[in-house]
N, C-alpha and C positions, 0 to 999 in steps of 0.2 A: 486531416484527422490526427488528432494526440494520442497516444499511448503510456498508459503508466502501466508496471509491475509498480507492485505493493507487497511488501516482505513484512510479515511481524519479526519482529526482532527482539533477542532474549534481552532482557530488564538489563542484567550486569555490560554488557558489552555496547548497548545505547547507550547507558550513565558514563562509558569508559570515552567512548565516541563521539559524546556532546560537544557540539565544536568544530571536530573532524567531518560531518559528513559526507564529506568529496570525497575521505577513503573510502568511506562504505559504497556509495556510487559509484569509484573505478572499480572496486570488486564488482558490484551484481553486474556493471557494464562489460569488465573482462570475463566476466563468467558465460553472460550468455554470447558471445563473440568466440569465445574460445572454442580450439580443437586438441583434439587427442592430448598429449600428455599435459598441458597444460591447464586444459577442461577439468580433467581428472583433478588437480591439485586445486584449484579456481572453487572446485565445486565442495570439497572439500571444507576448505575455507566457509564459505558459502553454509553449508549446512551445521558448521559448527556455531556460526552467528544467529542464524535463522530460528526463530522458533515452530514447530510446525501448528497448522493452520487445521482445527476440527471444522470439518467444510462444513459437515452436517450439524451444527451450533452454528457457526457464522449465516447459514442458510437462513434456517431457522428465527435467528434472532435479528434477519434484514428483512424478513418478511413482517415480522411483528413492528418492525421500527418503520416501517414504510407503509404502513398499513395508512394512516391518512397523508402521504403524498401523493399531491396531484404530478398524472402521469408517469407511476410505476406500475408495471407488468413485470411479474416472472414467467419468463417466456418456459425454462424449466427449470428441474432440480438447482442447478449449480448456476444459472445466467437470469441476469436483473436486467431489463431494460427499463432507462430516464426520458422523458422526453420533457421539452419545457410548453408552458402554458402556451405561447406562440409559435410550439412547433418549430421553431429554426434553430434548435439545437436538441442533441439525443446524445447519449449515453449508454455503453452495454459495460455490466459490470459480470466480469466472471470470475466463478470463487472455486481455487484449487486447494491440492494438500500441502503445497509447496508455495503458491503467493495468489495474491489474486491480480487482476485485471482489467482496467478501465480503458474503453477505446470513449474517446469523443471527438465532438462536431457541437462546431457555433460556437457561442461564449463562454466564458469560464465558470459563469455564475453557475452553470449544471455542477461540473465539478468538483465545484466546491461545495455545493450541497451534500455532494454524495461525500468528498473526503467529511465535513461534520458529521454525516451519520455515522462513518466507519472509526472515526475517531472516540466515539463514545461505546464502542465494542471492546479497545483495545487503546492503551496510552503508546505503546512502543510500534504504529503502525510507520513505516518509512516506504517514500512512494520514489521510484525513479522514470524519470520520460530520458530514454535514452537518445533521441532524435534531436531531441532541443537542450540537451544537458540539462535538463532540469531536474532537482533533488530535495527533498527535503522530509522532516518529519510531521504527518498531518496535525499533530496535535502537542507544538513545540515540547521540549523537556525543560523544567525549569533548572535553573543551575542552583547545585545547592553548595553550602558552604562545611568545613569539615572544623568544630570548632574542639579547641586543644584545651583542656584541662589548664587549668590552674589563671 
């Protein structure tokens, strides 16, 4: 089974970070690893970057986006479950104030469906699988250029 947190992240500090990803990664990785006074500074960090998550919108606006996807239930308030057409992969997606939450099983192809939905809620959504290093932003940021007068 895969696991992603999923962190919105404030606009200025992903524009800052485009590139960097693997910092933002060893953060949310040190963060949920960490203990006592370290936690404490970790989290810190952590919530100065993060933007926080209106569960009750995000809810709301995954029920209306999933309204014709075949094999979505909302089992309740805050948890979405995926399954695929041949049943041999599923997905529970849970939505907190602080990040949400994708457990899966079977192919990637769920996965990815559900990061394209969630990517169309939010440009700055950044997903980490701590288990298999895996990081990135669901919905790349385009690099832009800073052009000088004259």
């Amino acid at each position: 089974m895969r696991s992603y947190d999923l962190f919105l992240i404030n606009e200025e500090v992903a524009l800052i970070y485009y590139g960097f990803e693997s910092k933002l990664f060893h953060l949310f990785k040190e963060n949920c690893l960490a203990e006592d006074n370290l936690k404490e500074i970790t989290s810190r960090q952590v919530h100065y970057i993060r933007k926080s998550i209106n569960d009750n919108d995000l809810n709301s606006w995954l029920r209306q986006a999933c309204l014709n996807v075949k094999g979505y239930e909302q089992k309740s308030p805050f948890v979405h479950c995926f399954s695929s057409s041949d049943h041999k992969s599923r997905a529970v997606l849970t939505v907190g104030k602080n990040k949400v939450t994708l457990e899966s099983e079977g192919s990637f192809e769920l996965e990815t469906e559900i990061f394209d939905i969630l990517r169309d809620y939010d440009d700055y959504f950044f997903a980490a699988d701590y288990q298999n290093e895996r990081y990135g932003w669901l919905k790349p940021l385009k690099s832009f250029r800073i052009v000088e007068p004259g």
